[in-house]
Each structure stands twice: as C-alpha cells, then as structure tokens.
C-alpha positions, 0 to 999 in steps of 0.5 A: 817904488816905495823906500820903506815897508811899513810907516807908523805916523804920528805916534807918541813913540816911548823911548827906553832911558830917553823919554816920549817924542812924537814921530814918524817912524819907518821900516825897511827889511825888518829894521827901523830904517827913519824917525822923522818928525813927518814922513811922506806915506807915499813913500810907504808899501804899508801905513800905520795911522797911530794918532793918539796912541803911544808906540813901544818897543816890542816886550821881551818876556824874558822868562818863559817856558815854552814845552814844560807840560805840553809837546813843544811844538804846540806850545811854540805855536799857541802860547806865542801867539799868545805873545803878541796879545801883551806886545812880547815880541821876544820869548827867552824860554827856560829848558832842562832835563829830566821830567817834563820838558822832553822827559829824557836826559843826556848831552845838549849836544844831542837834545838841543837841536831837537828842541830847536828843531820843535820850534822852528817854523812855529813861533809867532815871535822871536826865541831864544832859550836858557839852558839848565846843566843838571849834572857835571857833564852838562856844565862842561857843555857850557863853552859849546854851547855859549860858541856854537848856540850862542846860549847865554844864560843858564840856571840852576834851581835851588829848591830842587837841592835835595827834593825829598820834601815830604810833600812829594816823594821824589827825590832830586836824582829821580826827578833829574834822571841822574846818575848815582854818585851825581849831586845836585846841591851847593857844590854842583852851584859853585862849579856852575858858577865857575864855568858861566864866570869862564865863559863870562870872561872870555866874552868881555863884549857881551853878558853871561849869566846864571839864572836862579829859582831862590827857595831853600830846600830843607827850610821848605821840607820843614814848612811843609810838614808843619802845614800838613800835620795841620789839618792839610788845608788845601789853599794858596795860602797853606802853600804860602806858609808852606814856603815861605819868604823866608826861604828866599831870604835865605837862598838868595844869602847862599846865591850871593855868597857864592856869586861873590867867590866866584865872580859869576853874573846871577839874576835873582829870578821871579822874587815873590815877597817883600822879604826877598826884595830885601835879601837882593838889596842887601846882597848888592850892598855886600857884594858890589863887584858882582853883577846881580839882577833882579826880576819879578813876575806880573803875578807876584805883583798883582795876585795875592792869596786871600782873593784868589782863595777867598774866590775858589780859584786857588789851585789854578794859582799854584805857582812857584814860589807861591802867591803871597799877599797884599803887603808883598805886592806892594812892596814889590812894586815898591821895588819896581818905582825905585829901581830895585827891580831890573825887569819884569816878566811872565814865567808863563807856563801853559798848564791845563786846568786838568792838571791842577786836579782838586788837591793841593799839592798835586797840582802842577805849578804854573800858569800863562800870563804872557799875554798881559806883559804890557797891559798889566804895566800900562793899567796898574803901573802906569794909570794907578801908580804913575809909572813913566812909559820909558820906565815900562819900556825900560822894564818889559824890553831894554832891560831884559835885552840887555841882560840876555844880550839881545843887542838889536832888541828894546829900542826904537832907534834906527837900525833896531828890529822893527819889533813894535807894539802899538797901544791904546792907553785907555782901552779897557778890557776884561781879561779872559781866557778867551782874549789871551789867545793861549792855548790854557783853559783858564787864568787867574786874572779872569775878570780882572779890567785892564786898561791900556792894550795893545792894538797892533803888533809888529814883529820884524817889520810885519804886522803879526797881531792887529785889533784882537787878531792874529795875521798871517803865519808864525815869522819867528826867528831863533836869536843866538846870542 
C-alpha cells in the first residue's frame, strides 16, 4: 500500500518569503504530507518528474468575477477552467446586486445561497466570493454573513456614487434596483466602513476587509463630457482621458480618510496609474494605523492604449478604470519591485466580444485574462525584470491568501492544500484565445509571446490540468472563511 497519493520529484520548489530549494515533495489526502530531499516513487500511487522545472504554490486570483455577463454556472465551469491555464488554483469572485450578475435584488440571505447553489459542482478550482452591500439593510447582513458564510471581504464601488454620468443615463438607484430615499455615496461608505471595522474586531484572529473600486464619480461626469463635446472619438485613450488618473488620486484621498476614522481594513483594488500608486503611498504614510493594501491588474501592467488603439483592437480593451499608457505600466511595476504592490490579479470578467459592439462607450467593461496569472509574472516580471520566484509566488498566491484569509492557501509547507503548479520557465508560448481555454472570443494579449507557462496543475492533490489539457471534471470546493 503506497503513503502518498501523488510525489513531485526533484523540482526547484518556490517558497513564498523563504527562497528556492530543491526537493521532493509528497501528497496525502489533498494536503502536502512530506518535503524531502529524496523521496522513494515506490512509496507514491502517482509521480511527477519535475527535473528542470520550478514548483510554485497554486495562484490565488483574488479578484474575479465569475456570472458578471454570462449565467453562473457557465461561467464557473469555463472560466475556471481557464484558471488552471495560468496556475490559480484559487478564485475570489466579486457579487453584487442590482443589473447583471443575477439582475435582481434583496436580501443575501435569500440570494446567496442561489449563487453558491450555481456553482457547486462546476468549478475546476477552489471559490470563495466578496460580497457588495448595495444599500443599508445589506450592510446589517454583514455579521451573518461573516459567521454563517464565512465572507470576509466585502466592496463598495466609488464611481457608482451618484452614476448620472452623461455618458450613460443611468442613474445609480436604476442601476442598483434601490429603493427611493436609499443613497449610494459617501454616507453609505462610512457605515460600511463601520460594520466591516465591527465585524473586524470581533474576529481578532482572522482579516476582514472593505474592498474598493477608486474612480471619483462628478470628476468622471465632467471628463467625460469634455471628451464627448470633442468630436467623441472612440478610442481606448478618449476613454483614458475620460477618466482620468486623477480621479484615482482623488477617490483613493476619500478612501483613506474614512478608513482612518473608522478603523476599517481597505484594499485599494486594481490601481491603474502611476498617479494612483502615489495617492496609496501617500495614504500609508497619513494613516499608518490603518490596514491599507494595495493590488493591480496583469492588464495595467502590460497593456497600454496607444498599441491597443494603434492595433484596431480597443474596444475589446475597455475596462474599468481604463487602459493608461506606457509610463503608467512602469511605474507600476515600479510598485511591484519595491514593495508597494501587495498582490496582483486578473479582474477577469468573461465578456463577448458581441458585447463590445463598434462604439465606445456602449461597450461593456471588461475582459478575461486568468489564464496569464503566472505567465505573465514568470515573462515579463521575471525573465525582463529580474523578479525573484518567491516574490511572484508572494505576489500571485501568499499575499492574496493572506488577505482574504485563506489560511491553508499560498505555501508549500507540510500541511498546506496540495495546490500546485508546476512551470516551465523557458516555455514560450503565443497567446490566443484558443490556448487560454475561457469560454471569450478574444483577448487583448492576442499575439503576445510569453515565456514561462505552466505544464501541470494540481489542485487539492489532483492533477487537474497537464500539457494544455484539461483532466477530469471540476473537484472545486467553496472556501468559508
């Protein structure tokens, strides 16, 4: 009878805040159960020869968004698949209420379970959700759901703050399905603030948090209407100047502010711009009793709006907040080599390329790129900017479990999930929308050569991707937290 399920031998296994150590490392009921420096395959139902490959602690995409235009379910199967493609082994997928999503809204005691209901069964990787309270009731849910559900991260969407903008002639009670009398602004922020902050501190052993979207709404209305009146192009960089950095900057001083009064852990989610960077370094520096993170996207690191434009793909790259330029992407990763940066993600959100249409600002934000969560750090923080491994695993998977308290998550220590991902570092690779395996008809990395990809996947101790390929059906469990 073999001791060990599965036997990984003799890869450079990437620990996160330790280094890079050659090992042997073994699974037994979907935990690492040994690391040693030579283990017997005998001893082993199944082995892994990882000879000249590095062996990395599964990503945890952190922020997703599984159901955004597409029905859950579909969604859970195909862009989790998609998952594996980039080594997440874990995705944190925001929910709200209100249009799309399930387009309904009310208490997430009753919707909830629906969702969790629409994915079980259909995730090829582990899942755990961040929940938006859109109005006051939905904030008094918070206490219930932290104990029942185990949510531990919510998130509030600042630009959604009034939402008249010209541009769109929704207003934010329309879009949100709220009743009259029921405000969506700064006062609905702090008593937000004031119940993740409770909840916070009657769990002193585990992290709960405020996610936040920064884009100042009336600084947007009035950029937008000055790039319409002239001549309404339709570019990724009308939608830049549109809304620009400066509404970050801005937002992220009204974030900080009210995280201080009240205590509340924030994330500073997806910042786009150099300008951003500086509003969340500045934002420490004024408030250093307050737990303030900090994530950016693959896309705002890589993708910029003159070459996107220049390229006739655009629209297929409006997102929210925008694609910047050049300058921002380096200073960015700036961010990423000193520190500044706590994790990165995908903010994938499968949107077809149908519902991008032929006009701007129509178009629906948004786009998949879950797939190049390790590919991406591997090729162009790694190979061209001499990123550390352990700084990538950091980045991609200890530092996002840490902050949405996935305790078993982001390591490869003995009693960690089995959550692995085993990489080729001079692989190269075109990207396509073919190879990401998501269920979107395009990407805006298309054409883009990567190198360094994951060959083998293994979530829970079970080989779920290998060579390209997807095996066997989705094993994903939902995390409470």
């Amino acid at each position: 009878m073999t001791r060990y399920d599965l036997l990984v031998k003799n890869g450079t296994l990437v620990q996160p805040r330790l280094g890079e150590f050659t090992a042997d490392l073994a699974v037994r009921d979907g935990k690492i159960a040994a690391l040693a420096d030579h283990i017997d395959p005998a001893e082993a139902a199944e082995v892994i020869d990882a000879t000249g490959r590095v062996v990395l602690p599964g990503a945890v995409d952190a922020h997703f968004h599984l159901g955004i235009y597409r029905p859950l379910e579909v969604d859970a199967a195909e862009e989790t698949r998609s998952s594996l493609v980039g080594g997440a082994t874990t995705v944190l997928s925001y929910f709200r209420t209100g249009e799309h999503y399930l387009n309904r809204t009310g208490a997430y005691a009753e919707i909830f379970p629906e969702v969790l209901a629409a994915v079980a069964g259909r995730s090829h990787t582990d899942y755990a959700f961040h929940l938006a309270p859109m109005d006051t009731a939905q904030v008094r849910e918070i206490p219930d759901l932290v104990a029942k559900y185990g949510v531990r991260s919510f998130k509030y969407y600042m630009f959604y703050k009034g939402f008249n903008l010209s541009a769109d002639s929704r207003d934010a009670k329309g879009f949100r399905m709220a009743a009259d009398g029921e405000e969506y602004d700064l006062g609905h922020l702090y008593q937000l603030m004031e119940a993740v902050a409770a909840a916070a501190g009657e769990r002193p052993g585990g992290r709960v948090s405020l996610s936040l979207h920064c884009e100042q709404s009336e600084l947007m209305r009035l950029f937008i209407d000055r790039v319409r009146q002239n001549g309404d192009p339709q570019t990724l960089k009308a939608y830049h100047e549109g809304r620009p950095p400066l509404t970050e900057e801005v937002a992220i001083g009204e974030a900080a502010t009210l995280a201080r009064a009240t205590g509340c852990p924030v994330n500073l989610l997806h910042l786009s711009s150099a300008a951003a960077l500086s509003a969340a370094r500045a934002a420490r520096a004024a408030s250093p009793g307050v737990d303030l993170r900090t994530e950016v996207t693959l896309h705002h690191l890589c993708l910029d709006h003159e070459t996107l434009d220049e390229a006739g793909r655009g629209l297929g790259g409006k997102v929210n907040p925008p694609i910047r330029t050049r300058s921002d992407n380096e200073a960015l990763w700036a961010g990423v080599l000193d520190g500044t940066v706590d994790w990165i993600a995908s903010d994938h959100a499968c949107c077809m390329e149908e519902s991008k249409g032929d006009a701007l600002w129509p178009a629906l934000p948004g786009f998949g790129g879950t797939a190049l969560l390790y590919p991406i750090l591997l090729s162009e923080g790694h190979h061209k900017r001499g990123l550390s491994l352990h700084r990538i695993a950091e980045l991609v998977s200890a530092n996002p479990a840490a902050a949405y308290g996935l305790r078993n998550k982001g390591s490869l220590m003995v009693g960690s999930d089995a959550d692995l991902v085993i990489a080729d570092l001079d692989s190269r690779r075109t990207v396509t929308a073919e190879v990401l395996l998501s269920g979107q008809d395009h990407c805006p990395f298309e054409g883009e050569e990567l190198r360094g990809w994951p060959a083998v996947t293994v979530v829970g101790g079970r080989i779920a991707y290998r060579d390209g390929v997807v095996t066997g059906e989705p094993t994903g469990r939902y995390l409470a937290r």
